[in-house]
N, CA, C and O atoms as CSV, one atom per row, in Angstrom:
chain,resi,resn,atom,element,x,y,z
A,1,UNK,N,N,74.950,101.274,133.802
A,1,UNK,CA,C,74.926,102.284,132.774
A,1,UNK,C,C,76.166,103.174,132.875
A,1,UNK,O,O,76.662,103.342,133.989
A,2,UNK,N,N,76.624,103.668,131.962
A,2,UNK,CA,C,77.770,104.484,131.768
A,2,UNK,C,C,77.209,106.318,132.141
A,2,UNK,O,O,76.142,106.837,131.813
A,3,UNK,N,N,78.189,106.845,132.793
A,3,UNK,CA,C,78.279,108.059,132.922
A,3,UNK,C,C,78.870,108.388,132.390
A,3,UNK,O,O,79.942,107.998,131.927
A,4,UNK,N,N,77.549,110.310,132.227
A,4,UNK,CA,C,78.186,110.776,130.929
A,4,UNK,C,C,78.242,112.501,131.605
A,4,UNK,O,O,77.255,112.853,132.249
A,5,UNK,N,N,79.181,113.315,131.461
A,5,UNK,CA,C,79.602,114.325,131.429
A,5,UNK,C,C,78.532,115.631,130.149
A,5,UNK,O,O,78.756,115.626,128.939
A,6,UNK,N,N,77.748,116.331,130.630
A,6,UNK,CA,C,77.150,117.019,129.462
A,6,UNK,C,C,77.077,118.652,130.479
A,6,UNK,O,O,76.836,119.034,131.624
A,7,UNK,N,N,77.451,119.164,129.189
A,7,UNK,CA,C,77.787,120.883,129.730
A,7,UNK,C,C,76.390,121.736,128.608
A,7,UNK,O,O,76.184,121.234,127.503
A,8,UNK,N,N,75.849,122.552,128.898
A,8,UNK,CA,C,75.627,123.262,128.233
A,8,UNK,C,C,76.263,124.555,127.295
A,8,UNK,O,O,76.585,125.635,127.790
A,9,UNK,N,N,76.355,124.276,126.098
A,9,UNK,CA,C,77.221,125.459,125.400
A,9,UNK,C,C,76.408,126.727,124.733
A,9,UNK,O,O,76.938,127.790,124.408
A,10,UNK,N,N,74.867,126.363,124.580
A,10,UNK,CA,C,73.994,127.051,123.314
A,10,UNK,C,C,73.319,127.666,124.383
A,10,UNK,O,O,73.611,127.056,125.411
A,11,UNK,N,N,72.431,128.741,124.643
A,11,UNK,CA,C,71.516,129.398,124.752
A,11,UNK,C,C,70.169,128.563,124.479
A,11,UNK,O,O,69.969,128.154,123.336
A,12,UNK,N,N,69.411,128.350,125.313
A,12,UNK,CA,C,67.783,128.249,124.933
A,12,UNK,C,C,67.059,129.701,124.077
A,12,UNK,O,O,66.168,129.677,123.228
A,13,UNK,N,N,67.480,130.399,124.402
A,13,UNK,CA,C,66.729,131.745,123.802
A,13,UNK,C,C,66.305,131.589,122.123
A,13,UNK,O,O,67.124,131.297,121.251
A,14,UNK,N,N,65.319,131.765,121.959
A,14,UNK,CA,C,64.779,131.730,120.634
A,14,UNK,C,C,64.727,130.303,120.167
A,14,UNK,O,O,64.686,130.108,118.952
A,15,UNK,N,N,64.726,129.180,121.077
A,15,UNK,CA,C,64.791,127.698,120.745
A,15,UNK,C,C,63.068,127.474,120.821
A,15,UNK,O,O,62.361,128.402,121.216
A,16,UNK,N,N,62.551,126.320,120.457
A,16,UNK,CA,C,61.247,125.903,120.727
A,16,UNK,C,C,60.961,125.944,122.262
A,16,UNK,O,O,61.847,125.855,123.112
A,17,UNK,N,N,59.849,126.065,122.484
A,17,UNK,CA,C,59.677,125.704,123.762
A,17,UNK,C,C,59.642,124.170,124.163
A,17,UNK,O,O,59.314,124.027,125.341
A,18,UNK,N,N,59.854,123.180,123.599
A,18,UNK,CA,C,59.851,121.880,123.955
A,18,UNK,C,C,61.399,121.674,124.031
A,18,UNK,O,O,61.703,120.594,124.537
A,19,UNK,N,N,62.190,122.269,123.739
A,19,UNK,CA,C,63.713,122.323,123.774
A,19,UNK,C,C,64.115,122.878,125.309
A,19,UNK,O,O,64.756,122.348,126.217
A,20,UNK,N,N,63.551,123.989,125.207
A,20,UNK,CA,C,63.766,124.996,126.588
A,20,UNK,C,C,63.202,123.811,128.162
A,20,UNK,O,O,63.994,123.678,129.095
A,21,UNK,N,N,62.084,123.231,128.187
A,21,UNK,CA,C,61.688,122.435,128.678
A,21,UNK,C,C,62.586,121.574,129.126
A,21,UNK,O,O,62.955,121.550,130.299
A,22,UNK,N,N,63.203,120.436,127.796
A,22,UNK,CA,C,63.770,119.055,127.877
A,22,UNK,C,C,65.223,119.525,128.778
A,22,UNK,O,O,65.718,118.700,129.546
A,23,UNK,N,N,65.983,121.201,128.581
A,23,UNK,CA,C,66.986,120.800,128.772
A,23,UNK,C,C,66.774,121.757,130.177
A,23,UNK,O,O,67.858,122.092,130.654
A,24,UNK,N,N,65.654,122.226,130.883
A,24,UNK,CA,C,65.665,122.421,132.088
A,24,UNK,C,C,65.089,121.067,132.693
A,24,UNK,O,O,65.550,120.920,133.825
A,25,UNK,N,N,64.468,120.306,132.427
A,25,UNK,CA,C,64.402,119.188,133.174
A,25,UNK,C,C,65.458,117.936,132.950
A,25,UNK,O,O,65.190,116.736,133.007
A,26,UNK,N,N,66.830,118.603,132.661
A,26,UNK,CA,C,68.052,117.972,132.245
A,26,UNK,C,C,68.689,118.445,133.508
A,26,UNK,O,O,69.554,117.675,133.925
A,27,UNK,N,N,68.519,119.318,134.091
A,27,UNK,CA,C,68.500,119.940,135.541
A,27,UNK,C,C,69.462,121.168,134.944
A,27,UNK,O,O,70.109,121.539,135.923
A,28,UNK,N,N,69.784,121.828,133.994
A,28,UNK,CA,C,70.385,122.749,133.544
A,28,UNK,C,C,69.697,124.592,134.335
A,28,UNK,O,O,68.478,124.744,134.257
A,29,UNK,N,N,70.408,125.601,134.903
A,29,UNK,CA,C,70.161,126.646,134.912
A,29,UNK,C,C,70.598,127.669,134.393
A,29,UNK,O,O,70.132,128.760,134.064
A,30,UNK,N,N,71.651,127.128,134.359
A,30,UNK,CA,C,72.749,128.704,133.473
A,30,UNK,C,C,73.475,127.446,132.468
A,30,UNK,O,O,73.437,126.215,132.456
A,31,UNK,N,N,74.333,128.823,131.423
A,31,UNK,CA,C,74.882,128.297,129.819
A,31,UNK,C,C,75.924,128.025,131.060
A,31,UNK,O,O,75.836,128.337,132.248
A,32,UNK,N,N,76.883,127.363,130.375
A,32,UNK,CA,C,78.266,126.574,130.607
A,32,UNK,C,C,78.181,125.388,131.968
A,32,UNK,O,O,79.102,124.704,132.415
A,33,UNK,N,N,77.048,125.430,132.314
A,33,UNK,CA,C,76.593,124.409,133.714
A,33,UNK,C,C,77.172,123.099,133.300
A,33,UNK,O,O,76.825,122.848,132.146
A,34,UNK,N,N,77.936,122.163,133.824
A,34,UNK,CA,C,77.961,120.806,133.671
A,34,UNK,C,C,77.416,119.928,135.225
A,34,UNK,O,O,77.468,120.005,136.453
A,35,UNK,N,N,76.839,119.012,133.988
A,35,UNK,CA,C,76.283,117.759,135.270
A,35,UNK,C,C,77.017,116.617,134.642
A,35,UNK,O,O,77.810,116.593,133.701
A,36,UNK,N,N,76.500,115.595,135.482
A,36,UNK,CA,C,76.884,114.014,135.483
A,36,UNK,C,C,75.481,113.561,135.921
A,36,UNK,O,O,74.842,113.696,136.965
A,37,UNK,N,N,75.152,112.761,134.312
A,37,UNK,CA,C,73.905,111.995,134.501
A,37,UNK,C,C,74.453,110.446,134.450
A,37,UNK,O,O,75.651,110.236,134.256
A,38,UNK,N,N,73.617,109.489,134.615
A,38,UNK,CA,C,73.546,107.901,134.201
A,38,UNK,C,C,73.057,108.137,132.611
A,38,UNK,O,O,72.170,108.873,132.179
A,39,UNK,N,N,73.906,107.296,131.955
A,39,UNK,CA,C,72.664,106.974,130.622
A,39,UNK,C,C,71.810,106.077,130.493
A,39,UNK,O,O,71.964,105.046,129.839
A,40,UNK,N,N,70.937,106.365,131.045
A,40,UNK,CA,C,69.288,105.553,131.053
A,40,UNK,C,C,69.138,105.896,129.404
A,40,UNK,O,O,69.658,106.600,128.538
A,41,UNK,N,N,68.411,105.226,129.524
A,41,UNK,CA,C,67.576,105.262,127.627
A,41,UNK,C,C,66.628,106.662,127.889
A,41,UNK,O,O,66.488,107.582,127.082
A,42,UNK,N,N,65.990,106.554,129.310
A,42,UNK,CA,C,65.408,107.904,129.073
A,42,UNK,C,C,66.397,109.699,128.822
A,42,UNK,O,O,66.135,110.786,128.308
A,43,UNK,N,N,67.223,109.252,129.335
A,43,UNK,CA,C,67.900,110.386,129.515
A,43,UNK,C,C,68.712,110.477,128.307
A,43,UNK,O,O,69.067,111.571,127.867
A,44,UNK,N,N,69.014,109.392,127.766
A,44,UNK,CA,C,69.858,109.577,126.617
A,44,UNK,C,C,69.131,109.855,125.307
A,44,UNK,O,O,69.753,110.074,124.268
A,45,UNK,N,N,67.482,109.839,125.396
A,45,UNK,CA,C,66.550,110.789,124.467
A,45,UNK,C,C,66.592,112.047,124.493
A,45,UNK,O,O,66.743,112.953,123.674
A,46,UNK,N,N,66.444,111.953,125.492
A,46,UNK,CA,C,66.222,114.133,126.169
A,46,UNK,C,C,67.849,114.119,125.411
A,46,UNK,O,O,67.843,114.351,124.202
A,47,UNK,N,N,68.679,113.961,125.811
A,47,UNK,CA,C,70.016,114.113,125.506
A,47,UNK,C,C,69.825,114.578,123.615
A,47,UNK,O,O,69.847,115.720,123.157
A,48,UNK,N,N,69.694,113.619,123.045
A,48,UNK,CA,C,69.517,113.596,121.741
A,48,UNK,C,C,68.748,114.841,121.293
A,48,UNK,O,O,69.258,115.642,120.510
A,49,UNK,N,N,67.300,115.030,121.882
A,49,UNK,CA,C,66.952,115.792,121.113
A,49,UNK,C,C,67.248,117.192,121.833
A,49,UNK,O,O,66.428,118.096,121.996
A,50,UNK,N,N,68.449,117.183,122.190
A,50,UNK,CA,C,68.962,118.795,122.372
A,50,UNK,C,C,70.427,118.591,122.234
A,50,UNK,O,O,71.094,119.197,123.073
A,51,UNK,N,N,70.975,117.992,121.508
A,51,UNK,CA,C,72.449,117.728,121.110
A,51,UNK,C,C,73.250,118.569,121.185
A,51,UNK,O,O,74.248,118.798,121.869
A,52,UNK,N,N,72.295,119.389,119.783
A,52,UNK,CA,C,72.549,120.701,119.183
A,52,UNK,C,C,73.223,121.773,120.271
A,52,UNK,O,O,74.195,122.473,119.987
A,53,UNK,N,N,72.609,121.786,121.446
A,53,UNK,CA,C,72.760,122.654,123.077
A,53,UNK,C,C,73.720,122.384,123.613
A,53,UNK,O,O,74.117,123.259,124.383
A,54,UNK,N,N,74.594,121.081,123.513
A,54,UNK,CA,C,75.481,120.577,124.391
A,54,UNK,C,C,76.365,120.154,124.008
A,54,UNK,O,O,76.711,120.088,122.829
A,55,UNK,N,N,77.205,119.582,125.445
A,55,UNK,CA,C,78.780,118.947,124.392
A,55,UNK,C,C,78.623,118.017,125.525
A,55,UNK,O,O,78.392,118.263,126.709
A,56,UNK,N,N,78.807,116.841,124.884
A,56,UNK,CA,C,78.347,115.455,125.795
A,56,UNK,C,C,80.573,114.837,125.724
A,56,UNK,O,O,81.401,114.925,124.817
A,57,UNK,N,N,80.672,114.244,127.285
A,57,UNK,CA,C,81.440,113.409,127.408
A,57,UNK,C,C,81.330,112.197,128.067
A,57,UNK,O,O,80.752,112.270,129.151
A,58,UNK,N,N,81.725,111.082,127.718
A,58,UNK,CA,C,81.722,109.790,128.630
A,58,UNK,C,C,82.790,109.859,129.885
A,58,UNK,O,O,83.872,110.437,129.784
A,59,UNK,N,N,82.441,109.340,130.814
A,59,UNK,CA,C,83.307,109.502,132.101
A,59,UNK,C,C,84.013,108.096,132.382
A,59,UNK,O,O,84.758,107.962,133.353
């Protein structure tokens, strides 16, 4: 699977709570945090449905 570079740019605040959820179990704690995940199919859902939150790169 390809690695992918994803930072948080948006605020959870005032988001759904199923948003706030997906992108703390994205392992996110603070805005501007970047990780390096695998793109599993699972992860690249969670990914999707918080797009909007992030700025995704391929590595």
């Amino acid at each position: 699977m390809a690695k992918l570079k994803v930072t948080q740019v948006k605020s959870t605040i005032d988001r759904p709570e199923n948003q706030k959820r997906t992108v703390r179990a994205l392992g996110f704690t603070k805005l501007n945090q970047t990780i390096e995940v695998e793109g599993s199919p699972s992860i690249l859902g969670m990914i999707k449905q918080v797009s909007h939150l992030l700025k995704i790169e391929n590595i």
